[in-house]
Each structure stands twice: as structure tokens, then as C-alpha cells.
C-alpha positions as CSV (number, residue, x, y, z in Angstrom):
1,X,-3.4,-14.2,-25.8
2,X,-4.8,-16.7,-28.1
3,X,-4.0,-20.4,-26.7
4,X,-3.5,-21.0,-30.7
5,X,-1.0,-18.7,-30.8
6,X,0.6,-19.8,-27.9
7,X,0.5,-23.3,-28.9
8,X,2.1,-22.4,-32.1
9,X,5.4,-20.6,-30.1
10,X,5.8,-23.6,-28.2
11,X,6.0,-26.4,-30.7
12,X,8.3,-24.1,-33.2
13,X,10.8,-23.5,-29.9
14,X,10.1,-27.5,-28.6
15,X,13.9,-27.5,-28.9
16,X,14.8,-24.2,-27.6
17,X,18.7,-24.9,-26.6
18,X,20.0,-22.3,-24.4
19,X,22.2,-22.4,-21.2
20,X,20.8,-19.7,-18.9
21,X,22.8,-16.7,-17.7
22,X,20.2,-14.5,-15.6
23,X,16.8,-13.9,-14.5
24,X,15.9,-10.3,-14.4
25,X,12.5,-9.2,-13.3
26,X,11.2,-6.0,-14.3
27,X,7.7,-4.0,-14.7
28,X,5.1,-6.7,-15.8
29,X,7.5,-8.8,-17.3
30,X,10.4,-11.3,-16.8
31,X,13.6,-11.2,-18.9
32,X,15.2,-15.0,-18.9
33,X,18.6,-13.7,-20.7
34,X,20.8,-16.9,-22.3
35,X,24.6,-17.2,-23.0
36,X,24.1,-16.9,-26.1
37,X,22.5,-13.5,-26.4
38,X,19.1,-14.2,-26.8
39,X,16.3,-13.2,-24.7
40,X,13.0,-14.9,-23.5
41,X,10.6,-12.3,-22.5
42,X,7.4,-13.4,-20.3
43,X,4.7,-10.6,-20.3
44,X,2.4,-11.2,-17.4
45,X,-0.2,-8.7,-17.0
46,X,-3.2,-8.8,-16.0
47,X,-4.8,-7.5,-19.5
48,X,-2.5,-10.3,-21.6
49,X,0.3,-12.6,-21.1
50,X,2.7,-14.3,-23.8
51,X,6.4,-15.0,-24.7
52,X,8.7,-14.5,-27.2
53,X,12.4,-14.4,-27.9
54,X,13.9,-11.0,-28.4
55,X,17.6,-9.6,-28.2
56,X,17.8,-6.0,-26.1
57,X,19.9,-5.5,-23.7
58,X,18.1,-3.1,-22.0
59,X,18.1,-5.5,-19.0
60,X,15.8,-5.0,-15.6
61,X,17.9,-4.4,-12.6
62,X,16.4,-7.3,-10.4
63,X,18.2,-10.6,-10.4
64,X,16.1,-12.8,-9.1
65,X,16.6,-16.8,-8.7
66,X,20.4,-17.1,-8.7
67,X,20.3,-20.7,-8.4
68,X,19.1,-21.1,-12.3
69,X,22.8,-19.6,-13.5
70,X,23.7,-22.1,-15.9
71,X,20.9,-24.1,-16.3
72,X,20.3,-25.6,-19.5
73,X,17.3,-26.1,-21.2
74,X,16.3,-29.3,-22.0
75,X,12.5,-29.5,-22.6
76,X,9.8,-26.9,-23.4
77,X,6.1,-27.5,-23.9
78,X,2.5,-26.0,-23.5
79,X,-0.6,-27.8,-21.4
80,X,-3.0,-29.1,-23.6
81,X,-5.7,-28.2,-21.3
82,X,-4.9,-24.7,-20.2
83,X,-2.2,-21.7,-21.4
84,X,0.3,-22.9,-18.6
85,X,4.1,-23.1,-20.5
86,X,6.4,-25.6,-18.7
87,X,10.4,-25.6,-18.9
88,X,12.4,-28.5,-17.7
89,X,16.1,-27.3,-16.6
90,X,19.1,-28.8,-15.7
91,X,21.2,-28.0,-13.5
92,X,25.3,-29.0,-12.1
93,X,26.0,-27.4,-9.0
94,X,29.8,-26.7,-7.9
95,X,30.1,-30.4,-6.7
96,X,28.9,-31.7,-10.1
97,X,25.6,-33.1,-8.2
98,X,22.6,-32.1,-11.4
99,X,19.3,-30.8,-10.2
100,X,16.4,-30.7,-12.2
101,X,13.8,-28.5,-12.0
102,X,10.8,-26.7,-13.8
103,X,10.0,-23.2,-14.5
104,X,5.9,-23.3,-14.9
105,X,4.5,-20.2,-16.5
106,X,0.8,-19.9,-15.9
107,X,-0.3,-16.7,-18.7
108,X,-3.9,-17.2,-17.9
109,X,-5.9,-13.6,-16.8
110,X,-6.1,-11.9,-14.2
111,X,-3.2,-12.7,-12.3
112,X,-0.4,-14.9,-14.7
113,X,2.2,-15.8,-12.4
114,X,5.7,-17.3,-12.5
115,X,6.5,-20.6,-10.6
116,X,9.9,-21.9,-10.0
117,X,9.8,-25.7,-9.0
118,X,12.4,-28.0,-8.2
119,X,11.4,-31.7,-9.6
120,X,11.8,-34.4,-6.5
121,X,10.8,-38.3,-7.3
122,X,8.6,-36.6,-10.3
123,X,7.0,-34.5,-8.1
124,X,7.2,-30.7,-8.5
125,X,7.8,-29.0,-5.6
126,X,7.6,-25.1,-5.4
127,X,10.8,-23.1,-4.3
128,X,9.5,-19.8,-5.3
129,X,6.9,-18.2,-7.2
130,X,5.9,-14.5,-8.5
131,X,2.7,-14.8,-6.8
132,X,2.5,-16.7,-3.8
133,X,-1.2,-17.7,-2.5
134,X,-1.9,-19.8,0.7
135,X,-5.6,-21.5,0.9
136,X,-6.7,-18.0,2.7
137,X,-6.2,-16.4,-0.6
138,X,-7.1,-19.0,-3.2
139,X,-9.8,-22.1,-1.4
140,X,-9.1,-24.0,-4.9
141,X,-5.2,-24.5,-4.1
142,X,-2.3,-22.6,-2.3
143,X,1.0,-21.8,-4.0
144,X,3.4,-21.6,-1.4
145,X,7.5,-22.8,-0.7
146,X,8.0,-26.9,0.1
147,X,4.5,-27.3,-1.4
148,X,3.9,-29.7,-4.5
149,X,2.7,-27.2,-7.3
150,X,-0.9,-28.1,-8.0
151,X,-2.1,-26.9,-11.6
152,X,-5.0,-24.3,-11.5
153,X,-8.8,-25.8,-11.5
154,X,-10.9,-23.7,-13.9
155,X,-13.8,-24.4,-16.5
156,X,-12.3,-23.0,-19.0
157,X,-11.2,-24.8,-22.2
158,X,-8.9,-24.1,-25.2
159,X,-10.0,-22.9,-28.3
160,X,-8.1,-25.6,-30.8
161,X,-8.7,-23.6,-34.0
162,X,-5.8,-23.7,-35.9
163,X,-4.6,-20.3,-36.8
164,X,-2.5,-20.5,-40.3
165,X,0.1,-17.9,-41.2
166,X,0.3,-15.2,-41.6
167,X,-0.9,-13.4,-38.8
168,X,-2.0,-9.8,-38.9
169,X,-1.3,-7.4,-36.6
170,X,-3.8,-4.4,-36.5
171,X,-2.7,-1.3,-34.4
172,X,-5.2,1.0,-32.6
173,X,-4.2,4.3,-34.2
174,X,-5.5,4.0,-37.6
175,X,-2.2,2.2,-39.3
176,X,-2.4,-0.8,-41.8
177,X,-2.2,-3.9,-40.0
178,X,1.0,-5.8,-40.8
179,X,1.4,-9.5,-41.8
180,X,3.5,-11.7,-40.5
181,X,5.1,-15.3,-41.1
182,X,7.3,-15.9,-37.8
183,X,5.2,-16.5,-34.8
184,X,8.3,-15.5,-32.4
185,X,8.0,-11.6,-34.8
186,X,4.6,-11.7,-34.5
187,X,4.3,-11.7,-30.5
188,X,7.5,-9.3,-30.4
189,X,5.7,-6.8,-32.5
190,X,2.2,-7.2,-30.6
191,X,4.0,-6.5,-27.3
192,X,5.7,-3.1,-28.8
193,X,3.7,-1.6,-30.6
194,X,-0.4,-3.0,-29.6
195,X,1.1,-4.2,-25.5
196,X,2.4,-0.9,-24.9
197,X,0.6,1.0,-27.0
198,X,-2.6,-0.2,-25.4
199,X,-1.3,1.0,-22.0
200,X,-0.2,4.3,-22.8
201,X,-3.6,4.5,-24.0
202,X,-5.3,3.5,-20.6
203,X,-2.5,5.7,-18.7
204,X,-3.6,9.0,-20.8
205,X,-7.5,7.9,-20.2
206,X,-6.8,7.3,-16.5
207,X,-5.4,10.3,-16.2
208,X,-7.9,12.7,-17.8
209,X,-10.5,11.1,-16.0
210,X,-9.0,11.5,-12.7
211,X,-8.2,15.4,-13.9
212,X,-11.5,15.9,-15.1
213,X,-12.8,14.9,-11.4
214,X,-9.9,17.1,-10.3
215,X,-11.1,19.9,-12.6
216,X,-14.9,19.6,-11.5
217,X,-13.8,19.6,-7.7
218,X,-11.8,22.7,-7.9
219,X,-14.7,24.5,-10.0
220,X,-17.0,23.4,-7.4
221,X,-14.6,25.1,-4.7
222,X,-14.3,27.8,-7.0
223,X,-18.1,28.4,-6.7
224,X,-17.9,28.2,-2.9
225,X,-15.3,30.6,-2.7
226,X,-16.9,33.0,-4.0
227,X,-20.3,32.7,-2.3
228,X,-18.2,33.4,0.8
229,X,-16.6,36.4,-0.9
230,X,-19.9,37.8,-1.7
231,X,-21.4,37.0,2.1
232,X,-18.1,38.3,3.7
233,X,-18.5,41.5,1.3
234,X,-21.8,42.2,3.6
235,X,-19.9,42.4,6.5
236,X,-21.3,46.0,7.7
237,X,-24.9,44.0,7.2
238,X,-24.7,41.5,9.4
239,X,-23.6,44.1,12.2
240,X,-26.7,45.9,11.4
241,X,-28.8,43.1,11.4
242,X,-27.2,42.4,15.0
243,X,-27.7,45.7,16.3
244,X,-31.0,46.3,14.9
245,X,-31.9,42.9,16.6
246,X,-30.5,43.7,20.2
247,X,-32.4,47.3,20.7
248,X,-35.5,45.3,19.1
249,X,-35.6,41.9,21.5
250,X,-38.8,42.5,23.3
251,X,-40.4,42.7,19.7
252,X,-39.1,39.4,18.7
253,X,-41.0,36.1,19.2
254,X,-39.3,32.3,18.3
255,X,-40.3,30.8,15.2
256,X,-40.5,35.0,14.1
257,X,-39.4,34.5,10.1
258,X,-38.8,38.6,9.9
259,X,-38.9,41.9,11.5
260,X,-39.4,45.2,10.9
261,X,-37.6,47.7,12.6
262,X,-36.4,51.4,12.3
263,X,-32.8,51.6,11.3
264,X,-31.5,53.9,13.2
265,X,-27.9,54.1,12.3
266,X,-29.5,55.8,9.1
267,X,-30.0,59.3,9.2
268,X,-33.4,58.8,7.3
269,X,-34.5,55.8,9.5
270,X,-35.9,53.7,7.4
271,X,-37.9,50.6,7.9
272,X,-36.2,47.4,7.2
273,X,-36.3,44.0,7.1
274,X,-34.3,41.1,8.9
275,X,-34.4,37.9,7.8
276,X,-34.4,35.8,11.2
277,X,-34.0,31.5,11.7
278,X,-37.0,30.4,13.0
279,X,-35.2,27.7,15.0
280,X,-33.2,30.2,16.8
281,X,-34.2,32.6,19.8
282,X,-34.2,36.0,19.8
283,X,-30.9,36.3,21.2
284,X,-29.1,33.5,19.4
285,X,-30.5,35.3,16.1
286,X,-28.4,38.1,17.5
287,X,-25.4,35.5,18.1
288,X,-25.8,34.3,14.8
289,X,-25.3,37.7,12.6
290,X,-22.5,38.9,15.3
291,X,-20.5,35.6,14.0
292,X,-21.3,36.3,10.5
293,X,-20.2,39.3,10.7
294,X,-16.8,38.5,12.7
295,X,-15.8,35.8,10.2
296,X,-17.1,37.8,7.2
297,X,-14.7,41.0,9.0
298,X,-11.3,38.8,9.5
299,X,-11.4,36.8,6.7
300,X,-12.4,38.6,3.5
301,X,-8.7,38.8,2.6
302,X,-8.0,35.1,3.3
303,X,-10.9,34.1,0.9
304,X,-9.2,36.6,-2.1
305,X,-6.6,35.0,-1.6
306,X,-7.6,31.6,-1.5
307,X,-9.8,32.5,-4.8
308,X,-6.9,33.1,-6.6
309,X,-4.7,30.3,-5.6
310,X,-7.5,28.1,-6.6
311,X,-8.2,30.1,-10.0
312,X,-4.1,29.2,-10.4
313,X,-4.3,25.7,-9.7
314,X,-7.6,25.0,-12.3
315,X,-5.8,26.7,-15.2
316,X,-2.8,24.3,-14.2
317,X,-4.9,21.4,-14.4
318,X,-7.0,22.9,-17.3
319,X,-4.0,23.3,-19.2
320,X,-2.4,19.6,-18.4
321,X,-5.8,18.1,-19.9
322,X,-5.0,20.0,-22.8
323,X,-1.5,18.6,-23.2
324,X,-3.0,14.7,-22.3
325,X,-5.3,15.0,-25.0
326,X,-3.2,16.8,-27.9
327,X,-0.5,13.2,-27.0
328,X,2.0,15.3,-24.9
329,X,3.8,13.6,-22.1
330,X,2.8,15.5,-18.6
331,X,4.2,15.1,-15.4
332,X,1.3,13.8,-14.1
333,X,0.2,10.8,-12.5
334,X,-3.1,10.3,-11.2
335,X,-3.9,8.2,-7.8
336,X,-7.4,6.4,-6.0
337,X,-8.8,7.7,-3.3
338,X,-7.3,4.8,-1.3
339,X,-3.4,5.1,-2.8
340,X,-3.9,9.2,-2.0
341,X,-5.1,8.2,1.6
342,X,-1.8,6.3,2.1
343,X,0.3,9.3,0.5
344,X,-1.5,11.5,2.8
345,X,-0.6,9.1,6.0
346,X,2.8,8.7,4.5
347,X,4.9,11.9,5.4
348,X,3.3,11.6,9.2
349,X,4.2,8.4,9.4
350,X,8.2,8.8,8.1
351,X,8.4,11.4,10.9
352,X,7.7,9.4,13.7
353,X,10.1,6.8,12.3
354,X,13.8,6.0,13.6
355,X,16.0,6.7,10.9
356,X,19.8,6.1,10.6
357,X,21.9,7.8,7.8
358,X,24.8,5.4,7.6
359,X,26.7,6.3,4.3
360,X,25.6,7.9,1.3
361,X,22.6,5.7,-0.4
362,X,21.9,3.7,2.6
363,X,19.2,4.4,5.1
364,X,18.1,2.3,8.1
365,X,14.6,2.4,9.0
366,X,13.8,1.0,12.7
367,X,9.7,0.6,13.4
368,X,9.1,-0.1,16.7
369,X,5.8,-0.8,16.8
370,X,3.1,-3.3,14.7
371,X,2.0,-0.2,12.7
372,X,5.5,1.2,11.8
373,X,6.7,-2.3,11.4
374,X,3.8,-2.8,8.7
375,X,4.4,0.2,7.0
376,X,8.3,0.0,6.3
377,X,7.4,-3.7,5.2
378,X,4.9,-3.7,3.1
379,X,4.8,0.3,2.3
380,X,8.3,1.6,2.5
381,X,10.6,-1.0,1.5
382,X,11.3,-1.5,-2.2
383,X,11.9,-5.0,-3.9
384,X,16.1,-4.6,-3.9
385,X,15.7,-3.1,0.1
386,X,17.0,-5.4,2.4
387,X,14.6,-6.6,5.5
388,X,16.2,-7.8,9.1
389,X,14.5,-9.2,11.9
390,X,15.0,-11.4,15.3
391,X,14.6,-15.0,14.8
392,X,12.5,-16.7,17.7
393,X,12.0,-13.3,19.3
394,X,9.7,-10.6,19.4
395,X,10.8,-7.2,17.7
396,X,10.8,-4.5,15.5
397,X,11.4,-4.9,11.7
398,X,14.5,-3.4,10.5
399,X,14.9,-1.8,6.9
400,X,17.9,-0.9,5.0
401,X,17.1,1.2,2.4
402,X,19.6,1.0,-0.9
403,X,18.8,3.9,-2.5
404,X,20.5,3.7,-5.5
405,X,19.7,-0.2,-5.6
406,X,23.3,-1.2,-4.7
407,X,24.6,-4.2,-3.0
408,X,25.1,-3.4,0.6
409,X,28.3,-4.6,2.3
410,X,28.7,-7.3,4.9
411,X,29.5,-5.4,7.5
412,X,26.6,-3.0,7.1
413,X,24.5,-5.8,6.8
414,X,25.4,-6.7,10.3
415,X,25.4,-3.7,11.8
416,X,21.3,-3.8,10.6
417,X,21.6,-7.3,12.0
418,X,22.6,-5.7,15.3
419,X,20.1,-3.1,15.4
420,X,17.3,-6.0,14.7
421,X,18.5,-7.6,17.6
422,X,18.4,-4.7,20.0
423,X,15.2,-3.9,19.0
424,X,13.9,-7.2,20.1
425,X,12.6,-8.8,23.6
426,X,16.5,-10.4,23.6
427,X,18.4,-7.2,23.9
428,X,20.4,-8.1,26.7
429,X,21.3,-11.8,25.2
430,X,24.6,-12.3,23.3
431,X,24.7,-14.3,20.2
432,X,20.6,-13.2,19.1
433,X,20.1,-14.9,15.5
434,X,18.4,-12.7,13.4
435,X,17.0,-13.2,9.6
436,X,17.3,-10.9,6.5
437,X,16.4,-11.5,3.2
438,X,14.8,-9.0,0.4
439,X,11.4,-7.4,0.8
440,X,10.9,-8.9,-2.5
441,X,10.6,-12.4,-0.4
442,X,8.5,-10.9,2.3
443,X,4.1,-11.7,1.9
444,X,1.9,-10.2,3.9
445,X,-1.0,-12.6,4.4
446,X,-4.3,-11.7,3.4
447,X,-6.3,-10.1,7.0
448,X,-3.1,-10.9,8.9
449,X,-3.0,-8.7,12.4
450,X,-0.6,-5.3,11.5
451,X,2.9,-6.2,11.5
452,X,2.9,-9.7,10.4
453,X,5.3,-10.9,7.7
454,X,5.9,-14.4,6.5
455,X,9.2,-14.4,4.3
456,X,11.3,-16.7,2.4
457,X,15.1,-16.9,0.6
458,X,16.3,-15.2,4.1
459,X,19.8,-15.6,5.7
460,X,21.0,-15.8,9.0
461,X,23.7,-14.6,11.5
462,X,24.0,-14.4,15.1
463,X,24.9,-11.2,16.7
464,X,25.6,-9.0,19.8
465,X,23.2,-6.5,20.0
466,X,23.8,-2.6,19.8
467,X,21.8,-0.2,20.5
468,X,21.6,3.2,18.4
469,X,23.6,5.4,20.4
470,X,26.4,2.6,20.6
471,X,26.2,3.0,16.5
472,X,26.7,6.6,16.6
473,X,29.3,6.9,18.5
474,X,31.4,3.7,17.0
475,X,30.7,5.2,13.7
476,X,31.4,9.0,14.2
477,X,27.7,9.7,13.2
């Protein structure tokens, strides 16, 4: 987005006063939703990134940063340097002690990101953040918990121009552009009808290009179907060829390209002539038919078959390419080489995993070694999953799975808390402490060794361990 534009936002909501009643995080945006109704809406993709005040209450499930309930606003501006938007909030906890703190959105491309900052001795000091970064990822600076927020360092400089109302907005399908007078209606419109828009657009074009490679490899496979249709329908020829070959030996040199023989088998004996590989001896020329001819023998039905399955499956994707490109909506969603890799490893993978049905919409999911432990991590578990683990001690990561993104209860967080500590180097200790927290708060550091997690916003209990069969059996299961 423009920095003009969202200079403009800013100074017309400097006094934005509005007590804050949740933080709700949902696909490429952030929902900050005020007692009063109203909505502030960061977008924060990597295409474009604004904000504007809306009022749906089609809310995100995700509640993140509790703490912020009932903050008040009490300052809002934009850098003058960069398009970072800061808000100071204040805050009365229960025993009337006020925080401050500061909510920094950074909506600079390719990666905006959300930074939540509590201010100590006018220092801003990072609690949490959408995007955390450690010096691994980013050399310039590192965005990480207990560390001073440290603004980005980049060349680039704001464009100044003043943009006077009104501002048009101009569609992609062909629709006068519309004028507008409010900045705040403006950015609303731009993000539902060009934002969205835009990316249903790339969706449909991401798609038929992935069909259209779908479409070309099964024509290809298509084509090499039936070349092996056609060979395996010489079947009696290759045995020919093979016999003809054996009774004719003596007559046949290495590096041969033909040879003429009688044909016995016909009545007339004719002379023909075999086609023979060079590289081969006379024998393994006879090897070479005989196998032709086997595999041409058992598996002339298989290749009719597989002919028409793949004839069925290139109309199906023939006919969805249709559909994408008259504007139907298809069940289809395309994937990389590298997310259809993981997809592949993926039902393997969940087989070889300890899993524990304990009521209905709750699943826990034991790894018990680095490459399990990484996969339900970083893989498996969703954003509202919950994550356990051993404090101090070595062990396997434990996930419960909320299905239908519910709160789990305390005692079934403990019984996870239990498993965590069997599963652990101190499972014949008493009173093991153990962590859990989201896997929304877990990172996985970049070129970290498998099964390394760092993790924040985690709680902890100490617990007697208990092993699976205990479970069972306490639990009737």
C-alpha cells in the first residue's frame, strides 16, 4: 500500500478511542475487535498490507494475546521513515497496577508482521510477535521475546506525495472505478473487492497451471500406455523371434544387427528378419525377446486397464480446467512438488505414530523419536493444538489434537502432561515438570537438528508419570 495512503489513515484516526475487547487472528489478517463494536482489521500479506476500521462480526476463531483485554488506546501514529504503524495501550491489571505497552505494525513487503511490546523505562521490549526471527534468520536484527524491538534497517524511503481526495478505486474485471472521499471506505473497499479479488484471481491461475502440467503428464502417460499396448499386442512375435534365435545360435555373431532365418513354425517357411541388439550375445538376444514376450503375455490386460483409468482421470482433469476457466468454484486445490512430497510421507508417517483416542474431538499424538517429534510439531499440530513436553529432560513431544478447536479440560491437559513425562529420560521420577503451551507459540529455528523446538507463552505443572497402558485401563479405553 501507498505510504500516502497510509499516512493519511493514521493522522484522520490520531485519536482513535477505543477500549480493546479481543484479538482474533485469522488467514492473513488480524481482527483487533473494540467494546464498542468496531473493528480494526490489519491485512498482512505478503502482496500488500494496510488497515482500516470495519464492523463484521464474522470473527476468526483464534484469540491470541489475552493480556491486551481492556486496554485502551491512547496514542496512534505512523513512522515518518518507513510504513511501520505504532499503538500505545494502556493497561489496569486486577490489582489496579497500569502497564503500558505498544502494538508495532510493520506493513512493509514481503513478510509484514505483528509485534506486541511491552514499554519498560521507554524502552520497548518484545513479548510476542507474528513473526519471530533470531539473527540466524535475519543478520540485520532478531525479533525475539525479552528482546528490545529494534526497527527494520532498509534503503528504502517514503514517497511523500500528497494524494488529495478522492481516491479511485479501479477493479480488475472491467468495472468503473469508484471514487471515494473517506480514506477508512476507501481501504475497506480495496481489501473486498481488488485484496480478494486479486487472490482468487492468482488461486484460479495457480491452479490451471498446475492442471495444465497435470493434464500434459497424464497425456504423456497416455502415450506410453499405449506404446506398451501395441508392443504387448506382438506378444506371439517376440516368441518367434526367440525361437527362431535359439535353433539359429551357431549363425549368430555379437555386434550381428539382423538375421535371416527360415521360419519354420510357418507352413510356407519363409525367410525373415530379426532385429537383434548389437550389445547383446547371441544368447542374451534370446533372453531379451523371451522377456518381452513374458511381460507382453501377463500384462496386456493390466495395460487396458490402466489405459482406461488414465483416459478417466484426463477427462476429469480436462473437464475441471473447463470449470476454472468458465469462473466455477472446483474442488481443487493444487500443491508443489515439495508440499505433495510431504502429503505423500504424511499417511506413512501417521501410521507409525502412537495415538490415543481419549474422548470425542481430542486426539493425543505421542512421537517418540526426533523425526516423529518434528513432524507432530511443526507438520501435524494446528495453531489451537495444544503441545506438552518435559522440562529439563529429554523426551518425546506430546500433541493433543482439538479437533473441533475446543478448549481442552484441565484434567485432560494433565493426563497429556503425564504422558509427556513418561515419555521422557525421568519416567521413573515423581513430581517431573513438564511445559505446554499452543503450537502457535512453538518456532522451529532455521537448520535446527530434527526435533528441536524453541517455544514461548507455555505453562507448567509437575506430575507423576503414566504410562499408556496405565491410561487405558484408568480410563476404560
Amino acid at each position: 500500500m501507498h505510504y500516502a495512503l497510509l499516512n493519511i489513515w493514521s493522522q484522520t484516526h490520531t485519536g482513535l478511542d477505543a477500549r480493546i475487547e479481543t484479538i482474533r487472528q485469522g488467514e492473513r489478517y488480524i481482527d483487533i475487535v473494540f467494546k464498542d463494536r468496531r473493528i480494526l482489521r490489519f491485512v498482512l500479506d505478503a502482496r500488500d498490507a494496510f488497515m482500516y476500521l470495519h464492523q463484521e462480526r464474522n470473527l476468526p476463531q483464534t484469540e491470541i494475546w489475552t493480556q491486551l483485554r481492556n486496554a485502551q488506546i491512547t496514542k496512534l501514529w505512523l513512522d515518518g521513515s518507513d510504513r511501520i504503524l505504532s499503538i500505545e495501550l494502556q493497561h489496569k491489571d486486577i490489582y489496579q497496577e497500569t502497564h503500558n505497552y505498544r502494538l508495532i505494525a510493520e506493513l512493509s513487503p514481503p513478510r509484514p508482521n505483528l509485534i506486541l511490546c511491552e514499554m519498560q523505562d521507554g524502552r520497548a521490549i518484545v513479548i510476542d510477535a507474528l513473526h519471530k526471527y533470531s539473527l540466524a534468520d535475519n543478520p540485520a536484527r532478531q525479533i525475539l521475546p525479552s528482546l528490545e524491538y529494534q526497527p527494520p534497517q532498509t534503503g528504502w524511503k517514503p514517497d511523500k506525495t500528497t494524494i488529495p481526495p478522492p481516491w479511485e478505486l479501479k477493479r480488475g474485471d472491467g468495472a468503473p472505478p469508484q471514487s471515494f472521499t473517506d480514506i477508512n471506505a476507501f481501504l475497506q473497499a480495496h481489501y473486498e473487492e481488488v485484496f480478494i479479488a486479486e487472490g482468487i484471481r492468482r488461486q484460479r491461475q495457480q491452479q490451471l497451471s498446475q492442471l495444465q502440467k497435470a493434464i500434459a503428464k497424464q497425456s504423456r502417460k497416455l502415450d506410453k500406455q499405449k506404446a506398451e499396448l501395441e508392443s504387448a499386442a506382438h506378444a506371439d512375435t517376440y516368441r518367434l523371434y526367440a525361437e527362431v534365435i535359439k535353433y539359429n545360435l551357431h549363425q549368430v555373431q555379437k555386434g550381428q544387427g539382423s538375421l535371416e532365418a527360415v521360419n519354420y513354425y510357418d507352413p510356407a517357411m519363409p525367410q525373415i528378419t530379426i532385429p537383434l541388439q548389437t550389445q547383446l550375445s547371441p544368447t542374451e538376444n534370446m533372453d531379451w525377446y523371451l522377456k518381452r514376450y513374458k511381460k507382453a503375455k501377463s500384462g496386456f490386460k493390466q495395460i487396458q486397464q490402466n489405459i482406461t483409468a488414465t483416459q478417466g482421470e484426463l477427462s476429469r482433469l480436462q473437464e475441471i480446467h473447463k470449470d476454472i476457466e468458465a469462473g466455477r468454484e472446483v474442488d481443487y486445490i493444487p500443491t508443489s512438488h515439495k508440499a505433495a512430497a510431504s502429503q505423500s510421507f504424511r499417511p506413512n508417517i501417521m501410521d507409525k505414530l502412537l495415538r490415543i483416542r481419549i474422548e470425542d474431538g481430542f486426539e493425543i499424538v505421542i512421537g517418540r523419536k526426533a523425526s516423529e517429534n518434528d513432524f507432530i510439531s511443526t507438520q501435524l499440530g494446528k495453531p489451537h493444538d495444544w503441545w506438552f513436553h518435559a522440562r529439563i529432560y529429554r523426551g518425546a513431544h506430546v500433541l493433543l489434537r482439538c479437533m473441533h478447536k475446543t478448549e481442552p479440560s484441565p484434567e485432560l491437559k494433565t493426563i497429556c502432561c503425564r504422558l509427556a513425562a513418561w515419555f521422557s529420560k525421568a519416567r521413573f521420577s515423581s513430581n517431573v515438570p513438564v511445559d505446554y503451551t499452543q503450537v502457535r507459540f512453538l518456532r522451529k529455528p532455521r537448520r535446527s537438528a530434527p526435533g528441536f523446538i524453541t517455544y514461548t507463552q507455555h505453562q507448567g505443572a509437575f506430575v507423576e508419570p503414566i504410562s499408556p497402558r496405565q491410561l487405558r485401563e484408568e480410563m476404560g479405553l
